[in-house]
C-alpha positions as CSV (number, residue, x, y, z in Angstrom):
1,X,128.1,113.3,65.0
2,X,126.7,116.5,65.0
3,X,126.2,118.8,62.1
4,X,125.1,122.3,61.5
5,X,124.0,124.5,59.1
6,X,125.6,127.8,57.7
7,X,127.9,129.4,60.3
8,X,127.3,126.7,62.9
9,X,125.5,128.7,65.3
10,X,122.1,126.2,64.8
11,X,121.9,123.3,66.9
12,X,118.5,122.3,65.1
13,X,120.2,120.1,62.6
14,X,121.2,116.5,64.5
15,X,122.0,113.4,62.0
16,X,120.5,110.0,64.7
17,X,123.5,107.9,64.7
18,X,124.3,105.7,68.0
19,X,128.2,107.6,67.6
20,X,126.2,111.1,68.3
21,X,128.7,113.2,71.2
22,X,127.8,116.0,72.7
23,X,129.3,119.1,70.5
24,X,131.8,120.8,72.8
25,X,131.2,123.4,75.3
26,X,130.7,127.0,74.2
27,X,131.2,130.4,76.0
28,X,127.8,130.7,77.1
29,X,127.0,127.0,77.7
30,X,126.3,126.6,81.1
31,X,125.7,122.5,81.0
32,X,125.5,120.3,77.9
33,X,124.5,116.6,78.4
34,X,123.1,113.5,76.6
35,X,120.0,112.3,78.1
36,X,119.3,109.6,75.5
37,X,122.9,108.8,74.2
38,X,123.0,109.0,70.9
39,X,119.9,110.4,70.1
40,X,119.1,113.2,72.5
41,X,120.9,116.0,74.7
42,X,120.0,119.2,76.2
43,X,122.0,122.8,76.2
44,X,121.7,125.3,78.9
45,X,122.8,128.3,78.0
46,X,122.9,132.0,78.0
47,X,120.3,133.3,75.1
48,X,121.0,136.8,73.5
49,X,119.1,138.8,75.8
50,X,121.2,137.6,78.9
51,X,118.9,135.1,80.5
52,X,119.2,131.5,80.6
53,X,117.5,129.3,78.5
54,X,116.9,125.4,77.7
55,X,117.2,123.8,74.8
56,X,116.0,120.4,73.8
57,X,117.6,118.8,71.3
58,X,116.7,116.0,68.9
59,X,117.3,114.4,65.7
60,X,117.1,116.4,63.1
61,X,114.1,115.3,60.1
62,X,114.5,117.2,56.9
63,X,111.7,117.6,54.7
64,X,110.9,113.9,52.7
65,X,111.6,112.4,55.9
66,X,108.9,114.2,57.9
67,X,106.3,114.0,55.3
68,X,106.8,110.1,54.8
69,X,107.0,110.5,59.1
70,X,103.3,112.0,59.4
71,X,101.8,109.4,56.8
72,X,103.2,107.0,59.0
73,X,101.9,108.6,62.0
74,X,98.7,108.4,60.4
75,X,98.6,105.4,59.1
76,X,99.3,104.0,62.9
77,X,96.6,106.2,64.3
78,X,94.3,104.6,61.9
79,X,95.4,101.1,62.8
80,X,95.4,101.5,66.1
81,X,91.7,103.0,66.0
82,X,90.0,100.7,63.8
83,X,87.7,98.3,65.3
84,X,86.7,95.4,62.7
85,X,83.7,94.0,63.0
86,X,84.9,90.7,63.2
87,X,86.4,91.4,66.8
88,X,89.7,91.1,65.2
89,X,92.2,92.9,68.0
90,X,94.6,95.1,66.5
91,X,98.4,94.5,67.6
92,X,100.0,96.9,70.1
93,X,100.9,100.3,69.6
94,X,104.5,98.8,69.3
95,X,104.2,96.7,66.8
96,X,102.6,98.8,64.7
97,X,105.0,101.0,64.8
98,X,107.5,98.3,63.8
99,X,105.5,96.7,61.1
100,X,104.9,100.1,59.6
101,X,109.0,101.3,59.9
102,X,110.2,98.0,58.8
103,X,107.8,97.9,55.6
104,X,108.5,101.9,54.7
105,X,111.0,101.9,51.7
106,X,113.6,104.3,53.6
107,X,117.4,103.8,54.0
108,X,118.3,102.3,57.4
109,X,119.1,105.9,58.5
110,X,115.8,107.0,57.8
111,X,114.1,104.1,59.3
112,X,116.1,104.7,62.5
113,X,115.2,108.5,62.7
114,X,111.5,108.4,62.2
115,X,111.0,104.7,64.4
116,X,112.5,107.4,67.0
117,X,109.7,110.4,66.3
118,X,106.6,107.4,66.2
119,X,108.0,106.1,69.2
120,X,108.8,109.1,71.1
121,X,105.3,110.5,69.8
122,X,102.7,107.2,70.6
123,X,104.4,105.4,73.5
124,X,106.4,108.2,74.8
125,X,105.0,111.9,75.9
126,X,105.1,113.7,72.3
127,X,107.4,116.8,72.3
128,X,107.7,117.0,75.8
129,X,109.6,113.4,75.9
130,X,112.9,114.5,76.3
131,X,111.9,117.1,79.2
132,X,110.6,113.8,81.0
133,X,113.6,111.8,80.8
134,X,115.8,114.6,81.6
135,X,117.5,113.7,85.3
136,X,118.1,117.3,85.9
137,X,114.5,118.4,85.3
138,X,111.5,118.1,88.2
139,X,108.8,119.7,87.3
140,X,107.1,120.6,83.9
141,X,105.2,123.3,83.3
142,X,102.7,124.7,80.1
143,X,101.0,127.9,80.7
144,X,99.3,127.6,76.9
145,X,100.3,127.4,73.5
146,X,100.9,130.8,73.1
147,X,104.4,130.8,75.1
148,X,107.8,128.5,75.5
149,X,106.7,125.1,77.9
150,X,108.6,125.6,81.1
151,X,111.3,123.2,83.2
152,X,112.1,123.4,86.8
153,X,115.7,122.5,86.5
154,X,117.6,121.2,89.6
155,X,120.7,123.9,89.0
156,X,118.5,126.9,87.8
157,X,115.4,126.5,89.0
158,X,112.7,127.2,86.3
159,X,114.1,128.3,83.1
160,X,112.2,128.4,79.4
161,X,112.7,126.1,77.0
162,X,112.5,125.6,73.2
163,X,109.8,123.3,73.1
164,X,106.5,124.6,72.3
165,X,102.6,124.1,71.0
166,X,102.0,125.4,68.0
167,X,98.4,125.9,68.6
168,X,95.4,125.6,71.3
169,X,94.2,122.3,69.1
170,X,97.6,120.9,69.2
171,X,97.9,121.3,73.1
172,X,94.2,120.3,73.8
173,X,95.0,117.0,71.8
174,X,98.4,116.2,73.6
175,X,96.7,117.1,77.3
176,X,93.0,114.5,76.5
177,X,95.8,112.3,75.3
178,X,98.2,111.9,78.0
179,X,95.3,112.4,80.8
180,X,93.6,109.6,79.1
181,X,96.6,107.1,79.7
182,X,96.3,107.3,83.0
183,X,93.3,105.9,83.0
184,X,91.0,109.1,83.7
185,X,89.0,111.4,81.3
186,X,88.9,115.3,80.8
187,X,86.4,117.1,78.7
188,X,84.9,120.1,78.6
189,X,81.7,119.4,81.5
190,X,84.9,118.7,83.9
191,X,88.1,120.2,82.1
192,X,90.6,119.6,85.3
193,X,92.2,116.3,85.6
194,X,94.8,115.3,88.4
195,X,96.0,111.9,87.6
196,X,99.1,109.7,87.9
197,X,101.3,109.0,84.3
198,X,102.6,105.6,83.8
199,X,106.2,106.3,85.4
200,X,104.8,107.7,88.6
201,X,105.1,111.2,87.7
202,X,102.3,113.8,88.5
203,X,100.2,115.4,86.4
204,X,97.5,118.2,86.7
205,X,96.1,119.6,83.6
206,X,93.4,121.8,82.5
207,X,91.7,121.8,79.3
208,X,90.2,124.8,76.8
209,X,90.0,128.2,78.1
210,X,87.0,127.2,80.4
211,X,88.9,127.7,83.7
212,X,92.5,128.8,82.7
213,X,91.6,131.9,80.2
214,X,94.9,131.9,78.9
215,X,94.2,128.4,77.3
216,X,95.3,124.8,78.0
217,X,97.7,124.2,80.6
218,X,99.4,121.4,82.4
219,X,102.2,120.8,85.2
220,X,103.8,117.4,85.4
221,X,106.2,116.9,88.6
222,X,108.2,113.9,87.7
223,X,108.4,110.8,90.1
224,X,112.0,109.9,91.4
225,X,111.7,106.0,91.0
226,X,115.3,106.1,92.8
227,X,114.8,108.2,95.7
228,X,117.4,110.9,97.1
229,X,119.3,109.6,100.0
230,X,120.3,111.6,103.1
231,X,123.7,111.5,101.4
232,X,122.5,113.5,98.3
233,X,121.1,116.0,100.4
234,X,123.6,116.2,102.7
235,X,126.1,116.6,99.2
236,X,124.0,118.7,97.6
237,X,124.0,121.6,100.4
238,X,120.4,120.7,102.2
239,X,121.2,119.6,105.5
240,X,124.6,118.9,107.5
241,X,125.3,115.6,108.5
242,X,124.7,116.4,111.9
243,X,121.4,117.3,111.3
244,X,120.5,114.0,109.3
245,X,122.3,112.2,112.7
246,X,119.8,114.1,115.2
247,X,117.1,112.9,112.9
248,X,118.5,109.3,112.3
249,X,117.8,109.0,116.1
250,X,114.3,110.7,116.0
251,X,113.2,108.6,113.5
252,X,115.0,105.1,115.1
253,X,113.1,105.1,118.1
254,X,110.3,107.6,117.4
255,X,109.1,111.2,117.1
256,X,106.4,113.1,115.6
257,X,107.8,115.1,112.7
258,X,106.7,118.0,110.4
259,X,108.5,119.0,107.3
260,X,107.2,122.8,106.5
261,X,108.3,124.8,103.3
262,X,107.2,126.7,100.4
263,X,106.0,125.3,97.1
264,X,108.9,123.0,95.5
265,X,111.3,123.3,98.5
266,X,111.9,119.4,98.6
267,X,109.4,118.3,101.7
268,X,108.3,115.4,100.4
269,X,112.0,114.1,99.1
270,X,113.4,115.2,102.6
271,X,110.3,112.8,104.0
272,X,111.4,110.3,101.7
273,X,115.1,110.9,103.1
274,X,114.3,110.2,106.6
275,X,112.1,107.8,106.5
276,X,115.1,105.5,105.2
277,X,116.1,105.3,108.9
278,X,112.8,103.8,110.2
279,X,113.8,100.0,111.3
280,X,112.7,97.3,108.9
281,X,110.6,95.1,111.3
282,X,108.7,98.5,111.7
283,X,105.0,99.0,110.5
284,X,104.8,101.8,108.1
285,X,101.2,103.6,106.6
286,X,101.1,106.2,104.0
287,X,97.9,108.4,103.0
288,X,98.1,110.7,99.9
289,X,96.2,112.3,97.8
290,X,98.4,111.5,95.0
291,X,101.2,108.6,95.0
292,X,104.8,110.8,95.9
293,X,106.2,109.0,98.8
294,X,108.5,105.9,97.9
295,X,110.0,104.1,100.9
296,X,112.6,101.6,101.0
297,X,110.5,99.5,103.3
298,X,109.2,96.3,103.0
299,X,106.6,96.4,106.1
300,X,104.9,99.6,104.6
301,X,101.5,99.6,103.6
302,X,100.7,102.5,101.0
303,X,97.4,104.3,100.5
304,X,95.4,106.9,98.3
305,X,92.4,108.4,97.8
306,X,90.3,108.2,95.6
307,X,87.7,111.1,94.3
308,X,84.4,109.0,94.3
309,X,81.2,109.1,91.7
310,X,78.1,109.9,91.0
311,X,76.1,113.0,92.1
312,X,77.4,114.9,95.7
313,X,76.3,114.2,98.7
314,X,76.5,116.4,102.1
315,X,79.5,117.7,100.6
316,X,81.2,114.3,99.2
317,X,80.8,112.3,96.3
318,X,79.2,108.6,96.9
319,X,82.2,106.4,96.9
320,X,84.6,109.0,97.8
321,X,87.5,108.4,100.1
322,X,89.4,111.3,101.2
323,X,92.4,111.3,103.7
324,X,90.8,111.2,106.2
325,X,89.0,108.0,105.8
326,X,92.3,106.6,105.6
327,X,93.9,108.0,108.6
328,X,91.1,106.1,110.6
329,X,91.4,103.4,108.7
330,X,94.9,103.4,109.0
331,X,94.7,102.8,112.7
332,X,93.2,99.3,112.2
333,X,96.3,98.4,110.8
334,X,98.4,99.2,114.1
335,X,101.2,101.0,112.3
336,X,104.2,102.1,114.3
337,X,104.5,105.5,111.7
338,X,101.7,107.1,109.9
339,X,102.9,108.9,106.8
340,X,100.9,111.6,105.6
341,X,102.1,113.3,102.0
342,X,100.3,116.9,102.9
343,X,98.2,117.6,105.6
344,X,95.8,120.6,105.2
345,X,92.0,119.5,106.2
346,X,90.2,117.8,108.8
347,X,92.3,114.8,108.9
348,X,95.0,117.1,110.6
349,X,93.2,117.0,113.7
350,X,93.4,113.2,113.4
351,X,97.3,113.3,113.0
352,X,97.7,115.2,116.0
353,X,95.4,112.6,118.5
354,X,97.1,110.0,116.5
355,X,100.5,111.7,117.9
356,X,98.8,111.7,121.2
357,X,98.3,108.7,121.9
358,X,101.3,107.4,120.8
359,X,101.8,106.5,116.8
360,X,104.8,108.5,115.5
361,X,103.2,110.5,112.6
362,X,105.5,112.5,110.0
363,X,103.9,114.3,107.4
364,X,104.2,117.9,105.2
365,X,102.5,121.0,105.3
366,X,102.9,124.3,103.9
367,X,104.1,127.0,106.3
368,X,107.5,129.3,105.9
369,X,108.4,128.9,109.7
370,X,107.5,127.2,112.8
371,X,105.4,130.9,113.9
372,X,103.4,130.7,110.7
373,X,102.7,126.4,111.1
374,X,101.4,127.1,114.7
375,X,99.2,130.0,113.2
376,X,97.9,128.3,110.5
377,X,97.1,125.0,113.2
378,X,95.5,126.7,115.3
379,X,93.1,128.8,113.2
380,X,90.4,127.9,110.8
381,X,89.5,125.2,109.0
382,X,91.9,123.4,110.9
383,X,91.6,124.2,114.8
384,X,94.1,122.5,116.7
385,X,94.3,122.7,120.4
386,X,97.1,123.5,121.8
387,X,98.0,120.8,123.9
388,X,97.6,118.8,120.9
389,X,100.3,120.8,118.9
390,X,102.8,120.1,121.7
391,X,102.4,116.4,121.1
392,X,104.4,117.5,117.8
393,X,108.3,116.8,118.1
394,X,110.3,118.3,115.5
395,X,109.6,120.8,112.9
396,X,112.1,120.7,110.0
397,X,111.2,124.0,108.0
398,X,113.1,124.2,103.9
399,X,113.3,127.3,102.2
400,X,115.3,127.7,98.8
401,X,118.0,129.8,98.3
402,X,120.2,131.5,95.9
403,X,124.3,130.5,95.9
404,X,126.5,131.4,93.2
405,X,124.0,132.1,90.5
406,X,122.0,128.8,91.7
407,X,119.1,128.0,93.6
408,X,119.6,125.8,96.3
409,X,117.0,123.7,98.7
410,X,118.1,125.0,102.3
411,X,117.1,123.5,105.8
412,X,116.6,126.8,107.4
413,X,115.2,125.9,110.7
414,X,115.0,122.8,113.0
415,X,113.1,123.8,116.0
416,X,111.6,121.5,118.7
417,X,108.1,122.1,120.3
418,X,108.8,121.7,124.2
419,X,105.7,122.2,125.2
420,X,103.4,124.9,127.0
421,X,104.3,127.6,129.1
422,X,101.9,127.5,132.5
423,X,101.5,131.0,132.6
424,X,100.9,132.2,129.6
425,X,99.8,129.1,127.8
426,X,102.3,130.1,125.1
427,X,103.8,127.1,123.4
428,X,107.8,127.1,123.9
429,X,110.4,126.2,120.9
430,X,114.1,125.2,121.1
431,X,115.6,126.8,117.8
432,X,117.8,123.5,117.5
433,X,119.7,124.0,114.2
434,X,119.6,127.6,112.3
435,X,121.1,128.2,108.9
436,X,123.6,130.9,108.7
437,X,123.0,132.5,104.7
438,X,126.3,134.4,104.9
439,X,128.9,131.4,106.0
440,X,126.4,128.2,104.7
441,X,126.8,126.9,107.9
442,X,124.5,125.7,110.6
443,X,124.1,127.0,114.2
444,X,123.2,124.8,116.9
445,X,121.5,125.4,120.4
446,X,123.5,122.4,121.8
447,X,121.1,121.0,123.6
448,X,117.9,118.6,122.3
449,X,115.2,118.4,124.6
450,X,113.7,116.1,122.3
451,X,116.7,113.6,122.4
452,X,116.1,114.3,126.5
453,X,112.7,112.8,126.2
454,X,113.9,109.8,123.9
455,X,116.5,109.3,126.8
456,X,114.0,109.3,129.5
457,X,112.0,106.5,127.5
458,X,114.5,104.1,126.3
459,X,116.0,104.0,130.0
460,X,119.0,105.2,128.5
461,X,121.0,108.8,129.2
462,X,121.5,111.4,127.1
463,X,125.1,111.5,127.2
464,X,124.6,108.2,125.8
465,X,122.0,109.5,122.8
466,X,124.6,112.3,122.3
467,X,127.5,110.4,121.7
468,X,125.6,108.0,119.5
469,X,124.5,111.2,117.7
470,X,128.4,112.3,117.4
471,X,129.0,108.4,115.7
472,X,126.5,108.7,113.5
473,X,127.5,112.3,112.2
474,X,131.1,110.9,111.4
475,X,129.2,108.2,110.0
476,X,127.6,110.1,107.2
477,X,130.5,112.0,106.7
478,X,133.0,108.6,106.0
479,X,129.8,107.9,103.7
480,X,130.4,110.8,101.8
481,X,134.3,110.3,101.3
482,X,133.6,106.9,100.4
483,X,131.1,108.4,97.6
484,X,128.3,106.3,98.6
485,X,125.1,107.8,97.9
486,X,122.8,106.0,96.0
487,X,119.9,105.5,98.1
488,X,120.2,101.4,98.1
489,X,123.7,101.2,99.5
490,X,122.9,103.8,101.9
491,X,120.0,102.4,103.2
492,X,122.2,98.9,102.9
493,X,124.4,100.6,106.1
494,X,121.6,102.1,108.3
495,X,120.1,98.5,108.7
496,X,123.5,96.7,108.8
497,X,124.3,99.8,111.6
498,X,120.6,98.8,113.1
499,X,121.6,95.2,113.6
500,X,125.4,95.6,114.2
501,X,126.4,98.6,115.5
502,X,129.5,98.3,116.1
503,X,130.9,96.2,113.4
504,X,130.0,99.0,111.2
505,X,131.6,101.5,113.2
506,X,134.9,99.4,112.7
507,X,134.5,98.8,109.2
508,X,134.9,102.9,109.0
509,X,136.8,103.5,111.8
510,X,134.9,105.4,114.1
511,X,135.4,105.5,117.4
């Protein structure tokens, strides 16, 4: 049940009850939707001065029941903090939340609503809590306490929100806090923390106004534990099942792969995409800085680095292991794909020998177009020859977009690096796929000289690799009339179709 106050134009005022519904759509609701059912939804809509706005909305606490809620909240915090001398342990954070609910004199109503706010504040992520479990959300942003906390939100892209820090303190507290659960500290000798939060999600906060002068600030970009399937992307307008096909083969029997883009264009979930079609019996090695990549693999061996300690040395700190440490290292481990979250540093130049010489690498980097990635390669820090760069398949560039009021993750460009021209040492590209912005459809050059070379080593031809392409693009398609999409039962067919073909191709008709 929802109730409101005066003329019913507040949605602050939300009795907890299990039976809660979402209240029904008004003229400028854009999406209403429960993200905790029955205690917490979230409103999009159209705020009075025209532009789109996010509300989070919980619970609603009147007076008496937030002032016996903070003596709670206290009352835990000292609990939780006191150290005996005895070497009595104190129970978990969860019982103590229990104990101190249960022996509160409050109806069963009140107990409910404020064994939601001690939960949500000492085991969950405070105010921001709803924001994190919020399916449509990805990234989470805080530029201080002085203005609304920010979402990135999947259909609007970033929007404001009502949630807010009521002070510098209040904000400074919540970041040592939350950085502290992840097992790292930040203070004010080194107020920048980049750490990993218990459900995977990233976090990179500063603290104070000693390097951010508008005052504390954090981003969190939240962990998919479910990644997106090809299917999703292909249903959610990033790529045409075609292009998924052509890279379903690439990544089958092996290529060298770059996914390029602007900040938050989706490289890393595309990555994620395609990786699903790597065989199972395949070796697999990833090397990030911070964990992003989750594979449906079992034969993949997953790395990160870690920032060292002590005083620096030549540059490094003593026990420091950056990527590039674990590219070599990774080599000892004879994977068949090196994985590579973001390449942007001296290990670059080991991705590209490591393409030479035969280990399929795939990996992201920041570059708008296949012009600017060359550029950047090729010129300082990172200096790659280019001979080197041609031992680089595919480049998959993403770029977002705006449709119908929305922003939308776009593959913009597939183009293939086919090598060097002998006269003017120029390196040559096949524009392979191109995105049309006026129809939303994709234009093809019809002809994959990458696909040629896979022909030429399998022994097989490439009318043969072209007609398996054309099965496997009516393949996706009959997946997405089927609604599968969940990345487990997609991932379910590409092995079954990895082991038996053709049974699969009869089970859905294609021919």
């Amino acid at each position: 049940m929802v109730k409101r106050r005066g003329s019913g134009n507040s949605l602050d005022e939300v009795l907890f009850s299990r039976d809660l519904t979402i209240p029904e759509q008004r003229e400028n609701d854009l999406f209403t939707y429960e993200i905790d059912p029955g205690r917490v939804y979230s409103r999009v809509h159209i705020s009075e001065d025209s532009s789109i706005m996010y509300d989070l909305v919980e619970p609603y606490m009147n007076e008496i029941l937030h002032k016996i809620y903070i003596s709670l909240r206290e009352k835990i915090v000292r609990l939780i903090s006191d150290r005996s001398g005895n070497g009595k342990k104190v129970a978990d954070t969860a019982e103590q939340i229990n104990e101190a609910v249960v022996s509160s004199s409050l109806e069963q109503k009140g107990k409910k609503l404020v064994y939601y706010y001690l939960n949500r504040d000492f085991l969950g992520l405070d105010i921001i809590d709803g924001l994190l479990k919020d399916p449509n959300i990805e990234d989470i942003t805080c530029d201080g306490s002085h203005v609304p906390v920010f979402v990135y939100h999947t259909s609007y892209g970033f929007i404001p929100t009502n949630v807010k820090f009521r002070n510098d303190e209040e904000l400074n507290s919540f970041i040592r806090k939350t950085v502290q659960r992840t097992g790292k500290n930040i203070s004010i000798s080194s107020p920048l923390a980049d750490s990993i939060l218990p459900d995977g999600s990233r976090i990179q906060a500063s603290l104070g106004r000693y390097v951010t002068t508008n005052g504390p600030s954090f981003t969190i970009r939240k962990f998919k534990e479910v990644p997106l399937s090809p299917i999703d992307l292909i249903v959610n307008g990033t790529a045409s099942p075609d292009i998924f096909a052509y890279l379903w083969i690439l990544t089958e029997y092996g290529a060298n792969i770059m996914i390029t883009g602007g900040t938050a264009t989706g490289k890393t979930t595309f990555l994620n995409s395609i990786l699903l079609f790597a065989p199972p019996e395949k070796k697999i090695v990833s090397i990030e800085d911070t964990r992003e990549i989750n594979l449906y693999h079992e034969n993949w061996l997953s790395t990160v680095t870690r920032p060292g300690f002590g005083q620096s040395s030549e540059g490094r700190n003593s026990g420091e292991i950056d990527m590039f440490d674990l590219l070599v290292s990774s080599m000892r481990h004879r994977p068949d794909y090196v994985v590579i979250g973001e390449v942007r540093g001296r290990e670059t130049f080991t991705v590209f020998q490591a393409m030479s010489v035969g280990r399929y690498s795939y990996c992201t980097f920041h570059a708008d177009g296949v012009d600017t990635l060359i550029h950047r390669l090729e010129s300082k820090p990172i200096n790659i020859p280019r001979n080197l760069i041609s031992s680089l398949d595919t480049v998959v560039v993403l770029s977002m977009a705006e449709r119908d009021g929305r922003q939308q993750r776009i593959t913009s460009t597939i183009s293939e690096i086919t090598g060097l021209d002998q006269g003017s040492g120029e390196i040559i590209t096949n524009r392979l796929y191109d995105w049309e912005p006026s129809s939303n459809v994709y234009e093809s050059s019809l002809f994959s000289y990458v696909l040629e070379r896979i022909a030429e080593r399998t022994g097989q031809s490439l009318s043969d690799l072209e007609n398996e392409h054309r099965l496997r693009t009516m393949l996706l398609r009959s997946m997405i009339e089927n609604g599968i999409t969940r990345f487990d039962d997609v991932a379910s067919i590409v092995r079954k179709y990895h082991r038996d073909r053709d049974s699969v191709l009869d089970n859905y008709s294609i021919h």
